[in-house]
C-alpha positions in Angstrom: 31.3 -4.0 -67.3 34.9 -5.2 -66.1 37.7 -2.9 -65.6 40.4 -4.0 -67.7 43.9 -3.5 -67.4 45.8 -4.1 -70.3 49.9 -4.8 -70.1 52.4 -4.5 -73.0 55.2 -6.4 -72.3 54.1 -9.4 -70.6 58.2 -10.2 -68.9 58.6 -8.9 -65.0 58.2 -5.7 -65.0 54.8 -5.5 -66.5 53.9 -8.3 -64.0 55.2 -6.8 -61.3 53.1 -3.9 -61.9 49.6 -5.5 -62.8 50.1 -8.0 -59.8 49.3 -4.7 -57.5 47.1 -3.3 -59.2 45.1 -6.2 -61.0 42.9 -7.5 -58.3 39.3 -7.3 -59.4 39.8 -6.5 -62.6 40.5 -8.6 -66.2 44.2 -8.3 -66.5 44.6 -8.9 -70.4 48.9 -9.7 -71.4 50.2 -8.7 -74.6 53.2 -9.8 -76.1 55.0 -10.2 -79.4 56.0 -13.8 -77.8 52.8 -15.5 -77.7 54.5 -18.1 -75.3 55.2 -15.3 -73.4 51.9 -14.1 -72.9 50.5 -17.2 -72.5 53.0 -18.4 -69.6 52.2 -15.1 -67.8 48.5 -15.2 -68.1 48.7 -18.5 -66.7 50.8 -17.5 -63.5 47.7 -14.9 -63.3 45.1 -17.4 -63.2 46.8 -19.8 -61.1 47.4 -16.5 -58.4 43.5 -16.2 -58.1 43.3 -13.2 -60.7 41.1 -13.0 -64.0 43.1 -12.9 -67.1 43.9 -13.3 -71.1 46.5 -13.5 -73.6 47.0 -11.5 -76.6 50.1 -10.9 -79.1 51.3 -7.6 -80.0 53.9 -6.0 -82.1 54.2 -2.4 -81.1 56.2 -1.4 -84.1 52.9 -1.7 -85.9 49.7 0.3 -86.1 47.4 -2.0 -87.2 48.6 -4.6 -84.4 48.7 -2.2 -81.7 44.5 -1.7 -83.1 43.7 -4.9 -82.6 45.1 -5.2 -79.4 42.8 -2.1 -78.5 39.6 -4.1 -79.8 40.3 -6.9 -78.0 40.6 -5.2 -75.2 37.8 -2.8 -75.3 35.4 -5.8 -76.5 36.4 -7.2 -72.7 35.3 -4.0 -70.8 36.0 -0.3 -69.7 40.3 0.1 -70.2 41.3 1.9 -66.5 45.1 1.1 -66.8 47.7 0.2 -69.7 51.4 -1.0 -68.4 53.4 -0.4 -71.4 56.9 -2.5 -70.7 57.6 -3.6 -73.7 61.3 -3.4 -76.0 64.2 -4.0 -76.8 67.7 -2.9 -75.7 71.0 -1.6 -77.4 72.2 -5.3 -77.5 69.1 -7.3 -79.1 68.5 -4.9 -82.0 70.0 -2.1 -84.3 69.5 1.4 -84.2 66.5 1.5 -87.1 65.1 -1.1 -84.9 64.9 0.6 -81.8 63.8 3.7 -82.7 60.5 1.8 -84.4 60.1 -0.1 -81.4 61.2 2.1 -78.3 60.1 5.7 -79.6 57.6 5.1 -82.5 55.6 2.5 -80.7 55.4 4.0 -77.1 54.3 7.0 -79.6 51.5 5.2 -81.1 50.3 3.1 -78.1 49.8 6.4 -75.9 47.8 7.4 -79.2 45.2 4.8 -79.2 45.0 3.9 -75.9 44.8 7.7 -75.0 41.5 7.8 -77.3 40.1 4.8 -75.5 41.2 5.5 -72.0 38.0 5.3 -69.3 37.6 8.1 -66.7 39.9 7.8 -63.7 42.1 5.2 -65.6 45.4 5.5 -65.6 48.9 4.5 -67.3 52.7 3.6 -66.8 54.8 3.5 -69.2 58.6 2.0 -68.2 61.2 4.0 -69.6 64.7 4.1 -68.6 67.4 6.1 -66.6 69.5 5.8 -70.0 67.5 8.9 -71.2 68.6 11.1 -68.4 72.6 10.5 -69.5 71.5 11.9 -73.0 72.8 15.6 -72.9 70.6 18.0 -73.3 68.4 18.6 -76.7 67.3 22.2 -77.9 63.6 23.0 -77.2 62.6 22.7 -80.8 64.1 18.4 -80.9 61.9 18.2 -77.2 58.9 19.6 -78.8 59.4 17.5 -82.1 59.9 14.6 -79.9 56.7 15.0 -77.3 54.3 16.5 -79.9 54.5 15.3 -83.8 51.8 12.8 -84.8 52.9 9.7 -84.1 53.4 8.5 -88.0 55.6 11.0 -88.8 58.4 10.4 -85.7 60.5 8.3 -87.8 61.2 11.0 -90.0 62.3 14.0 -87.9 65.8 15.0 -89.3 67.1 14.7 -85.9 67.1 10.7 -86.1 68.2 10.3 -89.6 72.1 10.2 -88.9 71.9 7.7 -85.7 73.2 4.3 -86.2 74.9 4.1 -83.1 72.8 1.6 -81.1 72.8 2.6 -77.5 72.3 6.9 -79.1 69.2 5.3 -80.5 67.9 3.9 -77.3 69.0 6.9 -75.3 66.9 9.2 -77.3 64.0 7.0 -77.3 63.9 7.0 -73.5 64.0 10.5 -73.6 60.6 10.4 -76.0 58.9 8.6 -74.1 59.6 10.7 -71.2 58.5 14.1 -73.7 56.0 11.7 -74.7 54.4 11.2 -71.9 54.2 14.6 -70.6 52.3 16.1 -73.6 50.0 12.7 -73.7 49.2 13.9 -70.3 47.2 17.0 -71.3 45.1 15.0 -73.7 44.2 12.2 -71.3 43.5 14.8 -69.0 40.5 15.5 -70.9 39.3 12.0 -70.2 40.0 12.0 -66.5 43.1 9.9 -67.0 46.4 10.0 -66.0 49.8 8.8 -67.6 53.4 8.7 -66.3 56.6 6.7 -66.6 59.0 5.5 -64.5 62.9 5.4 -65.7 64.4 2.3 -63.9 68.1 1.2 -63.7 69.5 -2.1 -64.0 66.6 -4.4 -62.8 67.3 -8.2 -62.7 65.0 -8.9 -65.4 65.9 -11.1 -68.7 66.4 -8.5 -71.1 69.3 -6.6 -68.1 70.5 -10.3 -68.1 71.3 -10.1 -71.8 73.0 -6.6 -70.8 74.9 -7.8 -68.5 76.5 -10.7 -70.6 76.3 -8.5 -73.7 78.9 -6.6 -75.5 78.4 -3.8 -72.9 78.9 -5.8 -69.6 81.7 -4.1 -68.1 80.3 -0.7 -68.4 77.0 -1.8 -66.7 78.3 -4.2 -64.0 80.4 -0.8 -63.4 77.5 1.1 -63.4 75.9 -1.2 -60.5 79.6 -1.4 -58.2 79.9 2.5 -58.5 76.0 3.5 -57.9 75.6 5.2 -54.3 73.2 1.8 -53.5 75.8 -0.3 -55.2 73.3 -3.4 -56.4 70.8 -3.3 -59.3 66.7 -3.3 -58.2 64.6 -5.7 -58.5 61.3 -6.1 -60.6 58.8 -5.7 -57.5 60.8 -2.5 -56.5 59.2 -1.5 -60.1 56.1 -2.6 -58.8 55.6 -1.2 -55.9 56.1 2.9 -57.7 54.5 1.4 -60.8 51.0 0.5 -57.9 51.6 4.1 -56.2 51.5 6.1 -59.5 48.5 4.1 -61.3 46.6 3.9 -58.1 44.3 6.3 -55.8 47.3 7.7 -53.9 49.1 9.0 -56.8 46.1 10.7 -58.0 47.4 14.2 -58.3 50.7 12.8 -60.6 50.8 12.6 -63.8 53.0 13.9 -67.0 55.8 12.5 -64.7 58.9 10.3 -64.7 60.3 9.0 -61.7 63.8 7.8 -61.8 64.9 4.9 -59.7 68.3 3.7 -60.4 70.2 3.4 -57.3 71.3 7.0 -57.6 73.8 5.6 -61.1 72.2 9.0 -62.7 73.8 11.0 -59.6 77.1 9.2 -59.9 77.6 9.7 -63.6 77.5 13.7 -63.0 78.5 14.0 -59.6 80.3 11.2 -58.4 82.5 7.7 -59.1 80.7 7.5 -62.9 81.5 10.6 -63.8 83.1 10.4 -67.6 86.7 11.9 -67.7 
């Protein structure tokens, strides 16, 4: 039977990723754009790999099931590239929250219960979440550990309307998230981690960067310590280390990689006043 790994959020960053790690195996691209999964499943076959499309809306259960069918019914699921959502400037703070931190929620679920021995996830969070200060221990555990249907209505997110708050704490989810998904893929022989990226070229940082909020990111890139923004195979190449053989002792991890922005905003140039 094929090894099949399955990406969410068929843009650059997912590509990036299952371009390294894909060989060999049925690469199967999900996307709420079917366009967009199509185009990328045909840059996969025309670069020698084995691959299908599929649409997915991770805001919903019974779509993020189907996706799981579909790609069960292809062969054994070894990885799962979750880099789909949507930022502070395509959607509003209700929208986030059911898309950033109530889907990642729910597609660790399922694919956790269907995850073959030795497989292996990344999910792309973001180093927004490490500039949220700092929650109590009960919000972390409510975050990393209550069933999945039942995250949109912790008390903690009823008052946010604010739409970069809402992505903020959704990062920070999916980074709790991960972490207590990791014990119970554990039990499968699987592993699952995230990486929190900075500004990376990709369409959705274009749309930052042009967006409402331009200033404060292009100031965010001019003041980091590497002073340019990364680029989707830069993704790639931690995305390949962590999902593959030689990061086989890691997982319940996030690894930032933001051009050291994170550093700057509490210890240097970035600092708020």
């Amino acid at each position: 039977m094929k090894d099949v790994i399955v990406v969410v959020g068929a843009g650059p960053l997912g590509q990036a990723i299952a371009r390294r790690v894909g060989a060999g195996k049925r690469v199967l691209l999900a996307d709420l754009r079917e366009e967009t999964a199509k185009a990328a499943t045909e840059v996969f076959l025309d670069a020698g790999f084995e691959a299908s499309s599929a649409v997915v809306d991770i805001a919903s259960r019974p779509s993020i099931e189907a996706l799981v069918k579909t790609a069960t019914d292809l062969g054994r699921v070894t990885g799962l590239i979750h880099a789909a959502g949507v930022s502070p400037s395509m959607a509003s703070a209700d929208v986030i929250l059911k898309v950033d931190l109530h889907g990642t929620a729910m597609l660790l679920e399922l694919f956790g219960d269907v995850i073959a021995e030795g497989g292996s996830a990344v999910v792309i969070s973001s180093q927004s979440g490490h500039r949220l200060g700092a929650l109590t221990a009960e919000e972390d555990e409510a975050l990393a550990k209550t069933p999945s249907d039942e995250l949109l209505a912790l008390p903690m997110l009823q008052s946010i309307t604010d739409t970069l708050h809402a992505y903020q704490i959704s990062k920070r989810a999916n980074v709790l998230r991960v972490a207590a998904e990791a014990v119970r893929w554990g039990r499968r022989g699987a592993r699952v981690n995230a990486i929190s990226p900075g500004i990376v070229i990709t369409p959705l940082a274009r749309t930052e960067l042009t967006g409402p909020r331009a200033d404060y990111y292009n100031r965010m890139i001019e003041r980091s310590p590497v002073g340019r923004a990364g680029t989707p195979d830069e993704v790639g190449a931690v995305g390949a280390l962590l999902m593959g053989p030689d990061g086989a002792f890691i997982t319940g991890s996030d690894f930032l990689m933001d051009g050291g922005v994170t550093a700057s905003w509490f210890f240097g140039d970035l600092k708020p006043e």
